[in-house]
FIVEX-801554 format. One line per field, with one value per residue (C-alpha): residue number from 1; residue in three letters; x, y, z. Coordinates in pm, whole numbers. Last residue first. Layout:
<rs>
n <- [NUM, ...]
res <- [ala, ...]
px <- [X, ...]
py <- [Y, ...]
pz <- [Z, ...]
</rs>
This chain:
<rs>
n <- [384, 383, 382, 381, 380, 379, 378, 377, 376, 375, 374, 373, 372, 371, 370, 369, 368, 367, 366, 365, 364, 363, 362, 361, 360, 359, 358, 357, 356, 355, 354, 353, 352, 351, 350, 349, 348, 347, 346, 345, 344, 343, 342, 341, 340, 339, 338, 337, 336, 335, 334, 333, 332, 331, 330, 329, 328, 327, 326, 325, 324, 323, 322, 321, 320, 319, 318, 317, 316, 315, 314, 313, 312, 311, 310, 309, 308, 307, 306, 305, 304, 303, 302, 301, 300, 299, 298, 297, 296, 295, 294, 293, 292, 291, 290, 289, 288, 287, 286, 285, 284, 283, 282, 281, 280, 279, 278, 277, 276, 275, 274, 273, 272, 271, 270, 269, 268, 267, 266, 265, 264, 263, 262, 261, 260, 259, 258, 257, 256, 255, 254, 253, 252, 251, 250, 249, 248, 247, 246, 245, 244, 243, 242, 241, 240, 239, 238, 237, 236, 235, 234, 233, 232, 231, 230, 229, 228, 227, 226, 225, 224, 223, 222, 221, 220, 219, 218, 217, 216, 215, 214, 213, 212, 211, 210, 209, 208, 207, 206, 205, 204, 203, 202, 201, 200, 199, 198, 197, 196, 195, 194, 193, 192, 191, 190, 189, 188, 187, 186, 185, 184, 183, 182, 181, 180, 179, 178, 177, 176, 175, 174, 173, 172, 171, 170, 169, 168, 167, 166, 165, 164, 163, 162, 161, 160, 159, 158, 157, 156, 155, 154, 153, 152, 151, 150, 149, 148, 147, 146, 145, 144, 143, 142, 141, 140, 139, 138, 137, 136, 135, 134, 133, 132, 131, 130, 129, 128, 127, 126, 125, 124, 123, 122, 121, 120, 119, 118, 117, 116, 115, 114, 113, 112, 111, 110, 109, 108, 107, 106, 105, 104, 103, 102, 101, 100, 99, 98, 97, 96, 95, 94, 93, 92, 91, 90, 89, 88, 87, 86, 85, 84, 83, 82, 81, 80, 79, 78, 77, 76, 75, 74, 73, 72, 71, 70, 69, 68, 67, 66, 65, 64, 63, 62, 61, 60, 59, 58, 57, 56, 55, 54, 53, 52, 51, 50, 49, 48, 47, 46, 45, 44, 43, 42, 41, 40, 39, 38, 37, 36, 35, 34, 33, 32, 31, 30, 29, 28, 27, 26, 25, 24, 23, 22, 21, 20, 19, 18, 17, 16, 15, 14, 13, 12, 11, 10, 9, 8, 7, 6, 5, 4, 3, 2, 1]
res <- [unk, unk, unk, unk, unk, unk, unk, unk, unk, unk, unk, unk, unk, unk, unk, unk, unk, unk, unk, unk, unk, unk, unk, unk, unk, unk, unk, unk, unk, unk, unk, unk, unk, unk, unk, unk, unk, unk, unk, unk, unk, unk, unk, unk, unk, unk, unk, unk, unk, unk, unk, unk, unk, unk, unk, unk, unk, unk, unk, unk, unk, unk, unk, unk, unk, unk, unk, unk, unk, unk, unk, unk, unk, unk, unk, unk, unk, unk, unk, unk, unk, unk, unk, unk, unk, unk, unk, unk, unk, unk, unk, unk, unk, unk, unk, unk, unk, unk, unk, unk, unk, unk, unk, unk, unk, unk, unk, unk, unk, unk, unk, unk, unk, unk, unk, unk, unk, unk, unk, unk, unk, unk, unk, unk, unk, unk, unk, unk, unk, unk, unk, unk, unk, unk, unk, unk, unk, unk, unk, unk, unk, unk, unk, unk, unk, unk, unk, unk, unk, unk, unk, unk, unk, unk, unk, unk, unk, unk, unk, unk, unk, unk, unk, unk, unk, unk, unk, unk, unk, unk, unk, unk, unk, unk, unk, unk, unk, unk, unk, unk, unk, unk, unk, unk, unk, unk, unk, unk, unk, unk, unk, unk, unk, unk, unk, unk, unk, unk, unk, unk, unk, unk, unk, unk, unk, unk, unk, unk, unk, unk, unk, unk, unk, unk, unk, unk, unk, unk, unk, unk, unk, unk, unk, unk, unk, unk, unk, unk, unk, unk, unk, unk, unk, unk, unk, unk, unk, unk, unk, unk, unk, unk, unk, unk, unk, unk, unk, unk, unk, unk, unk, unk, unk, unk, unk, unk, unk, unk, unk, unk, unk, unk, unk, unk, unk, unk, unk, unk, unk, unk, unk, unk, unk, unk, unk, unk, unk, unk, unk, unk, unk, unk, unk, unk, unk, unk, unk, unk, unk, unk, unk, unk, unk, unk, unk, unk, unk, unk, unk, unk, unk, unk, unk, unk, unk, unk, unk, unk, unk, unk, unk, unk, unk, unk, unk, unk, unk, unk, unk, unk, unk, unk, unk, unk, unk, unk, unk, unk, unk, unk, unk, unk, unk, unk, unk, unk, unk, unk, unk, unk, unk, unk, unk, unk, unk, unk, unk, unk, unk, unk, unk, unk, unk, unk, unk, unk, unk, unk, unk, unk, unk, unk, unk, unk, unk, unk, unk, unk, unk, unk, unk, unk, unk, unk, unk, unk, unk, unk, unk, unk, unk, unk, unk, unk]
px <- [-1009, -1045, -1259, -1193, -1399, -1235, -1417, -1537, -1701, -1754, -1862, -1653, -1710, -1359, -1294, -998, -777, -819, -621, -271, -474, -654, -253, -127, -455, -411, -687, -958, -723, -753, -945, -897, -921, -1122, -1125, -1383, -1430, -1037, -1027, -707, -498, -603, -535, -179, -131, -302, -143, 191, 112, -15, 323, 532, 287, 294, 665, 525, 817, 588, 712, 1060, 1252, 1016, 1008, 692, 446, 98, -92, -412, -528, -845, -971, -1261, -1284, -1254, -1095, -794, -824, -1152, -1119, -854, -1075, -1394, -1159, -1046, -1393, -1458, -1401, -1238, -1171, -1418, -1538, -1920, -1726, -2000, -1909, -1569, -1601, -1823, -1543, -1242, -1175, -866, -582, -332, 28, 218, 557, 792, 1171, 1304, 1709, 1809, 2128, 1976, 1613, 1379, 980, 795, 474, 255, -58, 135, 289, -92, -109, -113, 228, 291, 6, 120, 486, 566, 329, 528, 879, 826, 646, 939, 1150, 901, 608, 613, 362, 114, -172, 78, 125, 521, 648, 416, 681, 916, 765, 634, 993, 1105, 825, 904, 1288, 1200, 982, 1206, 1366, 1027, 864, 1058, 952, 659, 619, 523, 647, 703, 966, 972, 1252, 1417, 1684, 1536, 1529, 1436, 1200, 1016, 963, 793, 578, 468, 405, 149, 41, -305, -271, -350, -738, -857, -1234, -1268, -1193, -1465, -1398, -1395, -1363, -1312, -1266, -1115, -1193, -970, -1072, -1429, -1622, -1668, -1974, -2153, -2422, -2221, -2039, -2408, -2550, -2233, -2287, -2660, -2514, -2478, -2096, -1864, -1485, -1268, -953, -1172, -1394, -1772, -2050, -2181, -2549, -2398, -2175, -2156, -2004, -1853, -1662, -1244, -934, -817, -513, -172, -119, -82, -246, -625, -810, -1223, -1080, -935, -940, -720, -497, -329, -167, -121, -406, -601, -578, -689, -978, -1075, -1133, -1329, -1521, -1597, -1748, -1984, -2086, -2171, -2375, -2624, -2611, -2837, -2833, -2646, -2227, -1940, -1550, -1297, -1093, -1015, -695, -533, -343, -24, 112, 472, 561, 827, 735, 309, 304, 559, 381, 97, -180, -485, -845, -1047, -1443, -1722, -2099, -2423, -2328, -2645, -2705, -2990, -2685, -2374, -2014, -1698, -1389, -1029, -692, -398, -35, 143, 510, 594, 231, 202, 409, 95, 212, 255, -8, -300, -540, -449, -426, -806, -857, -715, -882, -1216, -1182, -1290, -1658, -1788, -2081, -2268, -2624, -2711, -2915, -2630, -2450, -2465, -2474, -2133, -1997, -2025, -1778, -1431, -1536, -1722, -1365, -1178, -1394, -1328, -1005, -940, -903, -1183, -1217, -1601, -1838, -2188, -2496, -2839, -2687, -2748, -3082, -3119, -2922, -3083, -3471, -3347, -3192, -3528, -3713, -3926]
py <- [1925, 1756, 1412, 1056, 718, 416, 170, -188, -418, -801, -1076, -968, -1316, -1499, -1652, -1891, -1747, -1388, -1441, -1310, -1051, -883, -838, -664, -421, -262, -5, -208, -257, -571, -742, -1041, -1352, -1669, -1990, -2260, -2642, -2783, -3163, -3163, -3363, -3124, -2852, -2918, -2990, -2697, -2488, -2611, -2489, -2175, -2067, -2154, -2001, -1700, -1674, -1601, -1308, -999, -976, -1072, -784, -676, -955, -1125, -1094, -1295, -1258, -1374, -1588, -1736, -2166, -2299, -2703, -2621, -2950, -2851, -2540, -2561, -2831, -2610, -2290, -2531, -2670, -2315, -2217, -2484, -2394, -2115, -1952, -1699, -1467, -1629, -1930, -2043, -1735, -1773, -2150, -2021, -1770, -1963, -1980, -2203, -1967, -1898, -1723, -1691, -1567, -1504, -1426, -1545, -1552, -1947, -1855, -2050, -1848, -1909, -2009, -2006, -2145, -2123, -2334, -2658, -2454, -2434, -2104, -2053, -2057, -1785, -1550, -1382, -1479, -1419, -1108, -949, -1023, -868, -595, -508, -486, -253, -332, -50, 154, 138, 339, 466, 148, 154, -30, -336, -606, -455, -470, -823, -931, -811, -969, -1305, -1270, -1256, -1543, -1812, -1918, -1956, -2194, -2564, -2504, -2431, -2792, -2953, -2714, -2649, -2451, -2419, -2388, -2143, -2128, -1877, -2042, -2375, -2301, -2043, -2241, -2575, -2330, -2167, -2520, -2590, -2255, -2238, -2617, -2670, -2559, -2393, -2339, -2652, -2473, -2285, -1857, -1574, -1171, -902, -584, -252, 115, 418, 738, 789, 1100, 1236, 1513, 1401, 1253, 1073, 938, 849, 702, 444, 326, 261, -84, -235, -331, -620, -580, -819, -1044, -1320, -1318, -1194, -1416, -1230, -1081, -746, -795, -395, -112, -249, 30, -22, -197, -444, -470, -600, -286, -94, 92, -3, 153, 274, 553, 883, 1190, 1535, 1790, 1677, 1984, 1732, 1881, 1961, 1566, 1464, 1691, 1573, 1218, 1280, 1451, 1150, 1024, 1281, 1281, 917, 958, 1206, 989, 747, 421, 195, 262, 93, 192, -11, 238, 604, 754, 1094, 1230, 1449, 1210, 1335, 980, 981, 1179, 1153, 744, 658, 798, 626, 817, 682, 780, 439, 462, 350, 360, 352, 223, 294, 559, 696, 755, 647, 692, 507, 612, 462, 645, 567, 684, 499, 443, 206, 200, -104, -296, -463, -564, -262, -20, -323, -240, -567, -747, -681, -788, -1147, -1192, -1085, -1317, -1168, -1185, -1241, -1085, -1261, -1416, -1040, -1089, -1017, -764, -439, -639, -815, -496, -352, -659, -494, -176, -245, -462, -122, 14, -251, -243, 128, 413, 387, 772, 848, 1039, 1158, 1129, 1292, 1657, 1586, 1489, 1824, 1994, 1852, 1942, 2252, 2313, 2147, 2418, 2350]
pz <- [1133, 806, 791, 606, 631, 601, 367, 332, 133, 99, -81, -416, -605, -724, -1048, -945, -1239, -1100, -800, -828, -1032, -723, -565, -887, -908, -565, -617, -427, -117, 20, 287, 386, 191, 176, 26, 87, 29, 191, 222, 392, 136, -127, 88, 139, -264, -375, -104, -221, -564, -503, -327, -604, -843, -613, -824, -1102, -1227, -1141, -824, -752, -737, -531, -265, -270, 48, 113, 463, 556, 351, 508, 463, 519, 580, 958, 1111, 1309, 1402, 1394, 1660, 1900, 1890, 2041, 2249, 2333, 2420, 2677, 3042, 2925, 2645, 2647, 2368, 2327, 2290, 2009, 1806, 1802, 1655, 1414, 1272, 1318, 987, 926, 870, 581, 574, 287, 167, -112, -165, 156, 174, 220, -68, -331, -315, -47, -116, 226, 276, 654, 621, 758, 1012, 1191, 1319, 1712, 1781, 1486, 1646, 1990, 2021, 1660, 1681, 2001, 1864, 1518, 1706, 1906, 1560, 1403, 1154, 888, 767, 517, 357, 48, -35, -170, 194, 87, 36, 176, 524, 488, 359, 716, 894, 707, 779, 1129, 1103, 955, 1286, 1418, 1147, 1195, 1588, 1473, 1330, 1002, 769, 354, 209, -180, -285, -607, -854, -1076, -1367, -1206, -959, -1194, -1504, -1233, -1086, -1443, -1523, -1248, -1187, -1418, -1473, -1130, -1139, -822, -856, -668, -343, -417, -377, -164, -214, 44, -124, 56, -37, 98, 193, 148, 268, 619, 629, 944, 728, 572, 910, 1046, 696, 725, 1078, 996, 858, 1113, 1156, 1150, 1238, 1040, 1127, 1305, 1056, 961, 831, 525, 549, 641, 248, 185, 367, 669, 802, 776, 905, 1161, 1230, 1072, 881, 1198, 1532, 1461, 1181, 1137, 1051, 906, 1106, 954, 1028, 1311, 1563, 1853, 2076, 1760, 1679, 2028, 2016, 1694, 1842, 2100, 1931, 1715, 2020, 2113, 1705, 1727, 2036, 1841, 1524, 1752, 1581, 1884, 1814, 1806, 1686, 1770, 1562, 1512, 1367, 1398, 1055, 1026, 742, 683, 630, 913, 1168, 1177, 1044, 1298, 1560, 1546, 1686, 1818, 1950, 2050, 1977, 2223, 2220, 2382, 2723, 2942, 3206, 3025, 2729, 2821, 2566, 2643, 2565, 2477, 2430, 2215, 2142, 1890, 1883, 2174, 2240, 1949, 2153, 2327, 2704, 2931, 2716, 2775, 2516, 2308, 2612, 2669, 2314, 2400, 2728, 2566, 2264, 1996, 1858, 1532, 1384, 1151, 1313, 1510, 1811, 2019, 1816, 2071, 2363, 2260, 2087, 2446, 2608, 2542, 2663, 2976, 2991, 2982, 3210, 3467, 3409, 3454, 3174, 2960, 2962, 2986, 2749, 2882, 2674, 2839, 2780, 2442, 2381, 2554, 2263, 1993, 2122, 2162, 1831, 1685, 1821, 2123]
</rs>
């Protein structure tokens, strides 16, 4: 038997199914979970909370992205799945005639991998695309990228993990490297004051700025929509981003502001109450995730409520400046207040989310607390 041969009948043993009903859509949902469950730094969702995600009646995201999920079976056993997607927003307006992938999982058979990714080109020639890029989810405030380096890092909630046989499968299926991200951490005693303390006290007073601190959601919630808004500006000159809409506004402040402590939300507002700079930081929830096994019930959201409330590590999430404003030390503001919140909380461990490796202006908002690059990732891009 030739090698051809031998290719082909491996392949007629994997079959590719639509996701399309709830119980394929949680067959989805709970693959990763078989996939990862000898692995000690993956990090699972919450199945109620990803399952919502997929819903087309309740995430927003379908009001301008189009989206379908499969599953792949090999010997009559899940092997894989991948989500095809196509914002909208991203094809009309930015001229960008590109399908995405994400949710992407796979066991190490290259074979089940390139059934998926089919998948994926066939939506894009039905829509006359001209090219895949992925791992992504619908916008800027997924998930994004292959785990390229860091596999003995503990995951987060914001992250996918990945083995790292993922990346020899899309190299040797001819995709090369779009865009890089860097995930970097430091010691909370890294953090020494007089880096911002007297550009923070310059800034407020020339500028006429306030810092806004909050004990409360209900305090938060009538800042939000300005947040979202200053989010949007913030980043619209990145060529990999596109905007959050109104209905999303509404969606994420229902979804995620309730569930973020206010005291780890900063605001700085100018004399006039309009937001110039923002922050948003989370506890890690990462071991607390793992031990709910991706159920809140009967005792997974204790488990979310205590880190929550006690988890020593800290995430940025989300930081935005105005423009006009960037440049002028204004994060100084924000650093500040997070110096004094965190000192007060006991804080050991700083984290942040990916970032893009050729945005120099955010790595230098954080040079001063020497961080260590921990973590790699990539999307991966393909012509049709």
């Amino acid at each position: 038997m030739t090698k051809s041969e031998a290719n082909n009948l491996q392949n007629k043993m994997i079959t590719v199914k639509e996701a399309n009903t709830k119980a394929l859509l949680k067959d989805y949902v709970k693959f990763p979970f078989e996939l990862y469950k000898d692995n000690d730094y993956w990090v699972p969702p919450i199945i109620s909370e990803e399952l919502e995600t997929f819903d087309k009646k309740k995430n927003p995201a379908f009001t301008n992205a189009d989206a379908n999920f499969y599953l792949a079976y090999k010997d009559g056993k899940i092997a894989g799945r991948i989500a095809t997607i196509i914002n909208w927003d991203e094809v009309n307006n930015q001229g960008k005639k590109k399908v995405r992938f994400g949710w992407f999982d796979v066991i190490d058979d290259i074979d089940v991998t390139k059934v998926l990714l089919e998948k994926v080109y066939e939506f894009g020639n039905q829509n006359n695309l001209e090219y895949v890029e992925g791992p992504m989810g619908f916008s800027n405030l997924d998930k994004v990228g292959l785990l390229t380096f860091g596999f003995d890092e503990m995951s987060t909630m914001v992250t996918w993990y990945n083995h790292p046989y993922y990346v020899e499968h899309f190299e040797k299926l001819g995709y090369v490297i779009e865009k890089t991200y860097n995930e970097s951490k430091f010691p909370f005693e890294n953090v020494k004051p007089e880096f911002f303390l007297k550009v923070n006290d310059i800034v407020l007073k020339r500028y006429q700025l306030k810092a806004l601190n909050f004990t409360s959601t209900k305090e938060v919630m009538p800042h939000v929509d300005k947040m979202f808004d200053l989010f949007n500006a913030s980043y619209e000159k990145l060529s990999s981003f596109v905007a959050i809409t109104d209905i999303q506004k509404e969606y994420f402040k229902k979804k995620y502001i309730s569930f973020i402590n206010p005291e780890y939300i900063k605001f700085v507002e100018d004399k006039d109450h309009n937001i110039v700079a923002f922050s948003i930081v989370m506890p890690s929830f990462s071991e607390a995730l793992r031990e709910t096994k991706g159920k809140l019930f009967p005792f997974g959201f204790l488990k979310i409520l205590k880190a929550r409330k006690h988890s020593k590590d800290m995430l940025f999430y989300l930081i935005g400046v105005q423009p006009e404003y960037q440049s002028k030390g204004v994060t100084a503001i924000i650093f500040n207040e997070y110096y004094k919140t965190f000192t007060e909380k006991g804080i050991k461990m700083c984290y942040r989310t990916p970032e893009l490796a050729d945005n120099v202006n955010i790595a230098n908002l954080w040079k001063h607390f020497d961080p260590v690059i921990h973590k790699k990732r990539s999307t991966y891009r393909k012509s049709l």
